[in-house]
C-alpha positions in Angstrom: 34.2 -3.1 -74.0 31.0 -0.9 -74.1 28.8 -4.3 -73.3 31.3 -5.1 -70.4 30.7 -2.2 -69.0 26.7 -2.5 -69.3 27.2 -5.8 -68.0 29.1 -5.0 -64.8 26.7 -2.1 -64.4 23.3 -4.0 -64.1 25.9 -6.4 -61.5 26.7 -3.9 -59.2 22.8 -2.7 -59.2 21.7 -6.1 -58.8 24.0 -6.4 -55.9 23.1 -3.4 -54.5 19.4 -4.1 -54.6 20.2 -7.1 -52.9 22.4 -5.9 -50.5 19.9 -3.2 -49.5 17.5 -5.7 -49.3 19.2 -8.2 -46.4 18.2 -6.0 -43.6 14.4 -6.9 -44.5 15.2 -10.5 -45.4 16.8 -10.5 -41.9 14.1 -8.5 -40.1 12.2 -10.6 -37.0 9.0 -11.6 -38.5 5.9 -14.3 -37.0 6.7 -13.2 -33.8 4.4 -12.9 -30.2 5.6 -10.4 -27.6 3.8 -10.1 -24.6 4.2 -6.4 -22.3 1.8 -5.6 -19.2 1.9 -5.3 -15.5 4.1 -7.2 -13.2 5.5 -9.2 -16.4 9.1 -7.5 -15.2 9.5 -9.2 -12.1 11.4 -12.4 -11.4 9.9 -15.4 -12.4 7.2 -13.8 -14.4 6.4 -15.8 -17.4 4.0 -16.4 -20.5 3.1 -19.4 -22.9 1.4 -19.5 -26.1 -0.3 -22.2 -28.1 -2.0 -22.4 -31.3 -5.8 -22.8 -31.2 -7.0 -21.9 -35.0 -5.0 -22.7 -37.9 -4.8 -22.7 -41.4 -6.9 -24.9 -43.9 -7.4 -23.1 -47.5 -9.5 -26.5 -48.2 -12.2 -25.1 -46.4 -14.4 -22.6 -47.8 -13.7 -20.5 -44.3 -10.0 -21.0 -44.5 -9.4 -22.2 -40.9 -9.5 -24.9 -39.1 -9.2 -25.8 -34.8 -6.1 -27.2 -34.0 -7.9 -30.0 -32.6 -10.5 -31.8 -32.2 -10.2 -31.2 -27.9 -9.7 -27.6 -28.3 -12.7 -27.5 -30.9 -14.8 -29.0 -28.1 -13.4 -27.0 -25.4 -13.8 -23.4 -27.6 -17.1 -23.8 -28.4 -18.8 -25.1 -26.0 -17.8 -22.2 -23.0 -18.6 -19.7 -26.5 -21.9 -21.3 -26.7 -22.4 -20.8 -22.8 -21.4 -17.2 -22.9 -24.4 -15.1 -22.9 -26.7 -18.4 -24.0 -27.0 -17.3 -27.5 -30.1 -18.3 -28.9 -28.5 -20.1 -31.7 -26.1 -23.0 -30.7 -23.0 -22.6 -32.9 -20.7 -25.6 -34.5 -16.7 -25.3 -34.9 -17.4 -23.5 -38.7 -20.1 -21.3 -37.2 -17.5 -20.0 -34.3 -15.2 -19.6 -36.7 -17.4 -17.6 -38.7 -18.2 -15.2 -35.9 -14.4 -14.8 -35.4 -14.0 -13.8 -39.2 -17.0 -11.3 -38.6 -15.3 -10.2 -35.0 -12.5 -9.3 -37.1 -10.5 -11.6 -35.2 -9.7 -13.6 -38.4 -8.8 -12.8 -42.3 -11.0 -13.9 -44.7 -11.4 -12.7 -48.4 -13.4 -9.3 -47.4 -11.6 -9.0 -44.5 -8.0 -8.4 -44.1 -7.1 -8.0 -40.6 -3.7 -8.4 -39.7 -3.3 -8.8 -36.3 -6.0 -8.8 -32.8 -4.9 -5.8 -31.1 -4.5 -5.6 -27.5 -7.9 -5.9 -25.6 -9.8 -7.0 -28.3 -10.4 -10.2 -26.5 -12.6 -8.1 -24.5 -14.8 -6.8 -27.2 -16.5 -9.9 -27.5 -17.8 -12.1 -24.2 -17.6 -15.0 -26.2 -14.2 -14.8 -27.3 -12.8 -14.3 -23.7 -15.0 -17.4 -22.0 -13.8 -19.3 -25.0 -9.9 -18.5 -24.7 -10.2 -19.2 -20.6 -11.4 -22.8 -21.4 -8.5 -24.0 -23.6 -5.6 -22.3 -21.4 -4.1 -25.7 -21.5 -3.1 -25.5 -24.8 -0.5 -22.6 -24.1 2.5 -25.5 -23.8 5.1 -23.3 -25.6 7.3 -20.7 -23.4 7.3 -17.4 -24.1 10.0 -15.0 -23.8 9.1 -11.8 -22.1 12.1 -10.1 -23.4 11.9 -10.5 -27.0 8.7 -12.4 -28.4 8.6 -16.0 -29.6 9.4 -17.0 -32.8 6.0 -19.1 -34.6 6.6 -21.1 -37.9 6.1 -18.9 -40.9 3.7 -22.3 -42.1 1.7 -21.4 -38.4 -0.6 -18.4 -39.4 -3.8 -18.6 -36.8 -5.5 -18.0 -33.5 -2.8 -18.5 -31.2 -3.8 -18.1 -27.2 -1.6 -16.4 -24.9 -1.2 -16.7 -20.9 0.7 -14.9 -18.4 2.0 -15.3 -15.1 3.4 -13.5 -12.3 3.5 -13.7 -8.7 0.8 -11.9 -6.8 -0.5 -11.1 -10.1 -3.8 -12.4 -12.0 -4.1 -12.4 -15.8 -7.0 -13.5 -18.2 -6.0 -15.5 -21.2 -5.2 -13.4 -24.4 -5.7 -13.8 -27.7 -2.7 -13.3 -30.9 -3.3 -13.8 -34.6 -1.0 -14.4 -36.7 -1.7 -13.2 -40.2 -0.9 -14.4 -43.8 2.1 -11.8 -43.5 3.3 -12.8 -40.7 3.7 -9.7 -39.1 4.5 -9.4 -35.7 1.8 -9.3 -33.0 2.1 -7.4 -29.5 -0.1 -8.4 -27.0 -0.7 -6.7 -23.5 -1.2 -9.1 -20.7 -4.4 -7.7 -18.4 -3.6 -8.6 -14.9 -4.8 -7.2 -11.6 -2.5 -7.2 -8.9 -3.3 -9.2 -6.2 -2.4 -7.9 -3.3 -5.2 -5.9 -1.0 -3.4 -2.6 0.8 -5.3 -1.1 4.0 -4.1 2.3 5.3 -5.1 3.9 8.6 -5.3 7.7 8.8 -2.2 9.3 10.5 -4.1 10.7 13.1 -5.7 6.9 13.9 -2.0 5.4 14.4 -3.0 5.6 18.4 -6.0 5.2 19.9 -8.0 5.2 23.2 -11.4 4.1 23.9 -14.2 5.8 22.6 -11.6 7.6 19.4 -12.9 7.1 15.6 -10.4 6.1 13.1 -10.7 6.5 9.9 -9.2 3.6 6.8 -8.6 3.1 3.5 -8.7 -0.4 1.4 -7.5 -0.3 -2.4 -7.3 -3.0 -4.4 -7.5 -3.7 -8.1 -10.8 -4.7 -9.4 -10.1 -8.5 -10.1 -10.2 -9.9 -13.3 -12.8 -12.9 -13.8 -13.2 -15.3 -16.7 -17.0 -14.6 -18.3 -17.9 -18.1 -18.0 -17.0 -18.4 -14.4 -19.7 -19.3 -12.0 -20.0 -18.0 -9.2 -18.4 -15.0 -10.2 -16.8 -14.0 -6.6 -15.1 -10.7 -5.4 -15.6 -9.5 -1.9 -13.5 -7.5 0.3 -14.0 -8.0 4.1 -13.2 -6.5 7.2 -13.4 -7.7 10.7 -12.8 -5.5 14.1 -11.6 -6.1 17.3 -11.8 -4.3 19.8 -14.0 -1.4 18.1 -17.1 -1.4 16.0 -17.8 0.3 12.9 -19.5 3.5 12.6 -22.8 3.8 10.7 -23.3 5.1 7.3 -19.4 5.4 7.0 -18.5 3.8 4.1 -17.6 4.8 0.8 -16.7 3.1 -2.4 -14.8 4.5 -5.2 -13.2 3.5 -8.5 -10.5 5.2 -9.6 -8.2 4.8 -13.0 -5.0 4.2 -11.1 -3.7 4.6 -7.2 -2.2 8.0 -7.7 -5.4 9.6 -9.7 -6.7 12.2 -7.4 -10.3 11.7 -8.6 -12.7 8.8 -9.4 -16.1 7.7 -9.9 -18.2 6.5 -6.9 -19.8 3.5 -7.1 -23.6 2.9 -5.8 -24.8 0.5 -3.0 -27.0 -2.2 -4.6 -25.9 -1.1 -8.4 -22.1 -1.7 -8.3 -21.9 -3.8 -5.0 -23.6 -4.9 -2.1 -22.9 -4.0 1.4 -24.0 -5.5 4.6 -25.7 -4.0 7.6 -22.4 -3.3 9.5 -23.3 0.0 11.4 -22.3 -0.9 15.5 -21.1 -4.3 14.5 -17.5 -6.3 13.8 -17.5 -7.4 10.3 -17.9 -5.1 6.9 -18.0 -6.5 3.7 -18.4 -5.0 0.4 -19.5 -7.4 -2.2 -19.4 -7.1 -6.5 -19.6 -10.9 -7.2 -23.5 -10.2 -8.1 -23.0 -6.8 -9.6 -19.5 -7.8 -11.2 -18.7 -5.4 -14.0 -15.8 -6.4 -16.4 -15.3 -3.1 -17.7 -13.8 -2.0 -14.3 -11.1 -4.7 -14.3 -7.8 -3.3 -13.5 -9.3 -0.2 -12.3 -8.5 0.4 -8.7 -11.3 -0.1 -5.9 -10.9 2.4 -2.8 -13.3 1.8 0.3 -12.8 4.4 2.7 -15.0 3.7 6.4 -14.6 4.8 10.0 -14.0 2.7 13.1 -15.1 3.7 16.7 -12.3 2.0 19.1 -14.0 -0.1 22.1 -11.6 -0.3 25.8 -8.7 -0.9 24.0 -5.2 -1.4 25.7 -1.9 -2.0 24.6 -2.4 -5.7 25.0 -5.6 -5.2 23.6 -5.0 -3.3 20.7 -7.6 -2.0 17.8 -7.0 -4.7 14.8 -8.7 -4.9 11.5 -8.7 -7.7 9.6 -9.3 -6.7 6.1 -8.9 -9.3 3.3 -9.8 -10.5 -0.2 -11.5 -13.1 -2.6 -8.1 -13.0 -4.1 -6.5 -14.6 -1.2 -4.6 -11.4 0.1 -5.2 -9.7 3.3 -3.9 -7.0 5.8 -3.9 -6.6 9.2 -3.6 -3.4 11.0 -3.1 -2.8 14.6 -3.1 0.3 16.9 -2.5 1.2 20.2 -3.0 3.3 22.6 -0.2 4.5 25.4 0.2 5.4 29.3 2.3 7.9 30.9 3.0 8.4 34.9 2.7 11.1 37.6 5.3 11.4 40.5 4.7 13.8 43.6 8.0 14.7 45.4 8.6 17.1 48.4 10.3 20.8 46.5 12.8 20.7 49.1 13.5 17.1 49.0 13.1 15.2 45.9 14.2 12.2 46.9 10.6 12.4 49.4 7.8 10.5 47.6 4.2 11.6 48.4 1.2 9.5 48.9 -2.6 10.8 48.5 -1.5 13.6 46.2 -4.8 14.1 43.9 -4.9 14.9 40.3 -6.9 15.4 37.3 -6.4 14.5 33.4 -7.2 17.4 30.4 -7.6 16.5 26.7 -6.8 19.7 24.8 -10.1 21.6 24.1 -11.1 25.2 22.6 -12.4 27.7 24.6 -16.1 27.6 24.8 -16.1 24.1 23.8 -18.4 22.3 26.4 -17.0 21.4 29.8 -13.8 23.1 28.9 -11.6 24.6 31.5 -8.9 27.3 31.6 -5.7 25.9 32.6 -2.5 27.6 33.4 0.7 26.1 32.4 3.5 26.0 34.2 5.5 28.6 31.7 2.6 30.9 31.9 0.5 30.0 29.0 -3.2 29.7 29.2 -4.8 26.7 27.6 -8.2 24.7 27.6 -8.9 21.4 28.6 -11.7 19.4 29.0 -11.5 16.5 31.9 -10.7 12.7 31.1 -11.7 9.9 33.4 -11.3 9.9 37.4 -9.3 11.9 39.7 -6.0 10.4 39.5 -4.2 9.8 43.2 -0.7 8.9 44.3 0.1 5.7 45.8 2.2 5.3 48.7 5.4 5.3 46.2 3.9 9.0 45.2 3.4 7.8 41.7 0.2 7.2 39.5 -0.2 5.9 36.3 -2.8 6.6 33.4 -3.5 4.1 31.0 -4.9 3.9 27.2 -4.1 7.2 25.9 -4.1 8.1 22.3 -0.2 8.8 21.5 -1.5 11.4 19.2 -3.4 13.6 21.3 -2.8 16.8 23.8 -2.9 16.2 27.4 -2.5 18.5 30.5 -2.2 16.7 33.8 -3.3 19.4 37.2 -2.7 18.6 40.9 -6.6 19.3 42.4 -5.6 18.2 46.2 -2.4 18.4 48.0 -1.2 15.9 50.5 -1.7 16.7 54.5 1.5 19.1 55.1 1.7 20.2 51.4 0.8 23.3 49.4 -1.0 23.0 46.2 0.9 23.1 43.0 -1.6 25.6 40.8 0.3 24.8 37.5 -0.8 22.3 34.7 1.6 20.0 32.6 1.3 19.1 29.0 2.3 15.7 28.8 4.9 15.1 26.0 7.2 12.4 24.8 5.4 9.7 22.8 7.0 9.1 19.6 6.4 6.5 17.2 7.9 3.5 16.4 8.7 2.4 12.7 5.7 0.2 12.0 7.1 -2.8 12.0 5.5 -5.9 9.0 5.3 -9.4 9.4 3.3 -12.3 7.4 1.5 -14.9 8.0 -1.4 -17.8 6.6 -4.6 -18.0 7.9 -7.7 -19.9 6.4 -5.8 -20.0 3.2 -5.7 -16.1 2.8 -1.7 -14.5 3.0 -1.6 -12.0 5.3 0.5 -8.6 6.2 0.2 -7.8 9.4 1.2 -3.7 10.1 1.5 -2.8 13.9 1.8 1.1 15.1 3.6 1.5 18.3 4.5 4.4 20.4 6.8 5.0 23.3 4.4 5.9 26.6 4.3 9.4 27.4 7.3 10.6 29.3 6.7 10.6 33.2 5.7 14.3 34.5 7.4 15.2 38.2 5.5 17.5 40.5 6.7 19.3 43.3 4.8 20.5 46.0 6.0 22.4 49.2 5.6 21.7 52.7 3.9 23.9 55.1 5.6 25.3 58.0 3.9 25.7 61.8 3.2 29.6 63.1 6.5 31.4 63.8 7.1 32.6 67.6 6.3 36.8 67.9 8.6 36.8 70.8 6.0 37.0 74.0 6.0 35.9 77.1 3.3 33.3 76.5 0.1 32.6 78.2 1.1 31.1 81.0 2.3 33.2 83.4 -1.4 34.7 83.0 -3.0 31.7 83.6 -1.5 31.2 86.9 -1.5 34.8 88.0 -5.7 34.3 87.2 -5.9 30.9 89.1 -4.0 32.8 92.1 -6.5 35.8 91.8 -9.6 33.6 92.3 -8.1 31.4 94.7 -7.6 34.4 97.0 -11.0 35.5 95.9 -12.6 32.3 97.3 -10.6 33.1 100.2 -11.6 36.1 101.4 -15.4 35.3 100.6 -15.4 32.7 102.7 -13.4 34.5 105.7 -16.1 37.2 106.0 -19.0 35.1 105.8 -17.6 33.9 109.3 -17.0 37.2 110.5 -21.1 37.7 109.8 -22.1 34.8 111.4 -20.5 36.2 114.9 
């Protein structure tokens, strides 16, 4: 009975063992999963493919997958760099055992971690010339299983809309543990801002913008490497010595390093002129891929009008752009008789103020028509009143603080001494269309504002002399023209008494 009972012991602890041990016989293993940016939106995808594979008949242990990929692999490693020794199928491999990449009998490295591919300019031209053999879908949600008989190189591509990803590389040890890859993708989509105060213009006003966009991931072994951002005005021209470039970690970080003219991109002589562009394709540095690129510049807007608007045309290498347009607005002027409103008056003269300091130059002190003192300095030509007693002003900046004065009064009419702050333009939501051009994909942003709203003046009309209740000036007159009539008279009449 004693031996049962030993018996059914060591059982039970057999089946415990096993039982404990199902969870790890169960547990997900020679799995890829793939995380990075844009990978969560719809109709993102990845695909893997095996590149390097087992083969414990050679003396390295691996093996290409096939003879095309061999070709393919090294010959872009070989041109990466132009190492001075040209490298066979073993001798890559070798490099990838020494990269750590692979295991071999000194070195047990489990898995490539995420970047490693770009540790080594070789690997990364390599892995971008045999993207074709990624044929096998990967799930985005929850990895890929791989054959537990498929330890090796494994490449791994990504894809998402408006994104760009460079090729990745997985390895899937002797274990097979699992291996976590993160895709590195730039977004490609260039964003151009204007400065809230340069959402309305007129002629002569500078604006200031902004362009970020990530710093674009390019294969080593392309050629030519090519990123350029570009701008082109209408209506405006850009101001000189204005332009800034800085990279920054991500959109939201507050600080960043600046890059230098000629070092980290070249810029071309756009100072009074229509078109800017900032280029890196010479001074590419992969190290900043991902990182965010802000160029910050000024714009000086030319006669603009609201048909006529200021319009930049900013786009990318990447085949994104934006458009941004901004206008300026108009208001009216309307002279009416006080007592008669309904009385439109012609030839009434007036004169436009942009807000100014006191002391600034040509400033003038204006009295509003609550009382308030305020500065202006004059814009443009005497307005006057047409023979509907209206005038209009165009190409205003929405944004600004105007004071309209009456300088001359019609015939008939007093002078109105007050001035009038012109109020009223609000903007519009900014409304966003797209379109194609020249095979770059466009957002087009336009500011609008209502016009200013139209400012009534009323002047009074001048009255003739009252009556003091004499009796005039006639009576006199004739009461003189008698007198010297009589005068004459009597002259005459004693000249002929003489003469007797």
């Amino acid at each position: 009975m004693k031996k049962m009972r030993k018996i059914f012991a060591v059982l039970l602890t057999l089946a415990m063992v096993l039982g404990m041990s199902m969870t790890s016989f169960a547990a997900d293993k020679n799995t890829i999963t793939i995380s990075g940016k844009g990978l969560d939106a719809e109709g993102a995808g990845a695909s893997y493919g095996q590149i390097i594979k087992e083969n414990r008949k050679s003396t390295l242990g691996w093996q290409f997958a096939s003879d095309d990929i061999a070709n393919k692999f090294v010959e872009a490693w070989n041109k990466a760099n132009k190492p001075e020794t040209t490298l066979d199928a073993n001798g890559v491999i070798a490099k990838l055992i020494q990269l750590g990449v692979l295991e071999s009998d000194a070195n047990e490295n489990k898995n490539v971690e995420a970047g490693t591919i770009n540790a080594s300019t070789n690997l990364s031209a390599a892995l971008a010339a045999v993207t074709s053999a990624a044929t096998n879908n990967l799930d985005l949600a929850n990895g890929a299983d791989v054959s537990t008989t498929g330890k090796g190189l494994y490449i791994v591509t990504a894809h998402s809309n408006g994104y760009t990803y460079l090729p990745m590389a997985a390895y899937m040890n002797t274990n097979g543990d699992n291996v976590a890859v993160v895709a590195k993708g730039a977004k490609d989509q260039l964003n151009k801002k204007v400065a809230e105060s340069g959402q309305s213009v007129a002629p002569g006003d500078e604006v200031n913008y902004t362009i970020d966009e990530e710093y674009l991931y390019i294969a080593p072994n392309a050629n030519p490497k090519t990123f350029t951002i570009t701008d082109t005005l209408t209506n405006g021209k850009f101001k000189e010595n204005s332009v800034k470039v800085v990279l920054k970690d991500s959109i939201n970080a507050t600080t960043g390093k600046e890059l230098v003219a000629d070092t980290d991109y070249k810029i071309n002589t756009y100072a009074n002129g229509t078109d800017l562009t900032v280029d890196f394709s010479n001074h590419y540095n992969s190290a900043y891929a991902g990182k965010i690129v802000v160029i910050t510049y000024t714009a000086i807007a030319g006669e603009v009008t609201t048909a006529a608007p200021l319009t930049n045309n900013a786009h990318s290498s990447n085949g994104t752009g934006k458009i941004v347009e901004v206008k300026p607005v108009s208001f009216k002027v309307i002279k009416v008789n006080k007592d008669n409103t309904n009385e439109k008056l012609p030839d009434a003269e007036f004169q436009l103020y942009k807000k100014a300091n006191e002391g600034d130059a040509n400033a003038v002190s204006l009295t509003l028509d609550n009382k308030t003192t305020v500065y202006g300095i004059p814009v443009g030509n005497v307005i006057k009143t047409d023979a509907n007693g209206e005038a209009s002003v165009n190409n205003l900046d929405a944004q600004a603080t105007y004071y309209v004065k009456e300088t001359k009064a019609p015939n008939g009419y007093s002078l109105n001494d007050f001035a009038y702050q012109l109020r009223g333009a609000d903007v519009q939501s900014a409304g966003t269309i797209t379109k194609t051009e020249d095979n770059v994909t466009y957002t087009i942003q336009t500011y609008t504002y209502t016009n200013f709203t139209d400012i009534t003046v009323k002047d009074s009309k001048l009255s003739a002399l009252p009556s003091t209740g004499g009796i005039g000036t006639t009576i006199f007159t004739i009461a003189g023209c008698v007198i010297m009539i009589a005068a004459a008279g009597l002259f005459f009449a004693s000249r002929k008494k003489t003469n007797k």
